[in-house]
VOLUM-304012 format. One line per field, with one value per residue (C-alpha): residue in one letter; x, y negated, z negated. Coordinates in Angstrom, 1 decimal, decimal comma. Layout:
<sites>
aa: c(A:...)
x: c(X:...)
y: c(Y:...)
z: c(Z:...)
</sites>
This chain:
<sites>
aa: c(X:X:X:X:X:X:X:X:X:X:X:X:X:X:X:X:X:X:X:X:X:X:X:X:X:X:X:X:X:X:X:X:X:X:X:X:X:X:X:X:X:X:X:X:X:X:X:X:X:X:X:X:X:X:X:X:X:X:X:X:X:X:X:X:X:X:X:X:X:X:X:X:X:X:X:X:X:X:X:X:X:X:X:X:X:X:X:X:X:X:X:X:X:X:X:X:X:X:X:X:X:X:X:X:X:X:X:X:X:X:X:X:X:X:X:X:X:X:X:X)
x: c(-7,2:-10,3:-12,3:-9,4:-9,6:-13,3:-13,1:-10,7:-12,8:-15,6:-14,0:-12,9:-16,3:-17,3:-15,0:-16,5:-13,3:-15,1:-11,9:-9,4:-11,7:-12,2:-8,8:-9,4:-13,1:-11,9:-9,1:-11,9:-13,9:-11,4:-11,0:-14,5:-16,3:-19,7:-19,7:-22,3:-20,8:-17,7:-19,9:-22,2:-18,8:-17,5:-20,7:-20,8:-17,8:-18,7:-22,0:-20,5:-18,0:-21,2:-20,6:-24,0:-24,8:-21,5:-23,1:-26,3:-25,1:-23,2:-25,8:-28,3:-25,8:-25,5:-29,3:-29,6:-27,1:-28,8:-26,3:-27,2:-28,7:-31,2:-28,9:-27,8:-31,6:-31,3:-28,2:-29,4:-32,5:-30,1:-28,5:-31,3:-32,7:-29,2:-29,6:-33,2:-34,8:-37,2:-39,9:-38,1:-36,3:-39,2:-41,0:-37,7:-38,0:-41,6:-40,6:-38,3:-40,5:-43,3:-41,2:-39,0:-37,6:-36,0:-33,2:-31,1:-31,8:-29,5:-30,8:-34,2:-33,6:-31,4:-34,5:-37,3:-35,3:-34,9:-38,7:-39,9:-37,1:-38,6:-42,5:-43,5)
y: c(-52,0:-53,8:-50,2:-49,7:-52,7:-52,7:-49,1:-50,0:-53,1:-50,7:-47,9:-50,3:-51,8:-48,2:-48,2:-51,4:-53,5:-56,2:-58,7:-56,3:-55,9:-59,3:-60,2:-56,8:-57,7:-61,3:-59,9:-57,3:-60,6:-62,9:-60,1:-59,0:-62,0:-60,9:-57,4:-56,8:-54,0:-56,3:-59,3:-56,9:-55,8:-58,9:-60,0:-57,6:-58,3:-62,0:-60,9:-58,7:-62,0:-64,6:-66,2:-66,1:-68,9:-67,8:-64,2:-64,9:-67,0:-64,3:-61,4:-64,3:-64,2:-60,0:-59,5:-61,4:-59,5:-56,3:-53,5:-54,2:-51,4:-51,6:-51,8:-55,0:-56,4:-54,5:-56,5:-59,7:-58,8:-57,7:-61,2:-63,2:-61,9:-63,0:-66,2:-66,3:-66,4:-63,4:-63,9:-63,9:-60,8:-59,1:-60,0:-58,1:-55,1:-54,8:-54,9:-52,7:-49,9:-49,9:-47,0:-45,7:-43,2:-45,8:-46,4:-43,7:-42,7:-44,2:-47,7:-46,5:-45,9:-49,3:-50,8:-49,2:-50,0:-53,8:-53,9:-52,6:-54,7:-57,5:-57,0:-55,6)
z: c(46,7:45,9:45,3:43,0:41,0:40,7:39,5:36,9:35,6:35,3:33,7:30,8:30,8:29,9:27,7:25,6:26,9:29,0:28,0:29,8:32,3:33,7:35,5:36,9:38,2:39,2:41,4:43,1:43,2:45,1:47,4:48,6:47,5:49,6:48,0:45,4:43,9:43,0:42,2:39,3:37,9:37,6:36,0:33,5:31,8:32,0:30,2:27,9:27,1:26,7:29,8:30,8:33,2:35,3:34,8:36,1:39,2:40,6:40,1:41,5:44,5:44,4:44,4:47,8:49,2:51,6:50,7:47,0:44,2:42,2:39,2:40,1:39,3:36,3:35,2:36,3:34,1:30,9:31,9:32,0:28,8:26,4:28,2:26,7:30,0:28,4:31,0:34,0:32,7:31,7:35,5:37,3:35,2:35,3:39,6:39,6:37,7:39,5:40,9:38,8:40,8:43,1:40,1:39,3:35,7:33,7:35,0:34,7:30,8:30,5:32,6:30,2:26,8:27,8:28,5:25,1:23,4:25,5:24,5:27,4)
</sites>
């Protein structure tokens, strides 16, 4: 069930429909609260919605955890950055592309774009 719900959550996230996805992502959440997967889904949306100190916490929380990807740093980073926190953001991307084949492409080019939005 929790694999289901998270998978919805993200699929409207994908969508552009982080409001629908939240009770989604909360329900995942309260479930599987130690699962990082859960915790960055919930996140986005809360991102997406402005909630950004909640938002951080939790992918704070999720980049501890060992089972983690490296998208979840990327999403702390994209985070960090709306909460103007632009250095800190800017430190975690520059980290994670020392080698950039350790993201999967699409978070390498969400990774990359933030930086140059970011200065560098």
């Amino acid at each position: 069930e929790v694999t289901a719900l998270n998978n919805l959550a993200w699929a409207l996230l994908e969508e552009g429909r982080a409001a629908a996805a939240r009770p989604f992502a909360e329900r995942a959440l309260r479930l599987a609260p130690h699962e990082p997967s859960v915790i960055d889904t919930l996140a986005l949306a809360l991102t997406e919605l402005g909630e950004l100190d909640r938002a951080v916490e939790l992918l704070r929380r999720a980049t501890r955890a060992e089972t983690r990807g490296p998208e979840v740093e990327v999403h702390l980073a994209q985070a960090l950055a709306k909460r103007g926190e632009e250095e800190e953001a800017r430190s975690i991307l520059r980290q994670l592309l020392v080698d950039p084949k350790a993201l999967p492409e699409r978070d390498q080019a969400a990774a990359q774009a933030l930086l140059h939005d970011l200065g560098g």
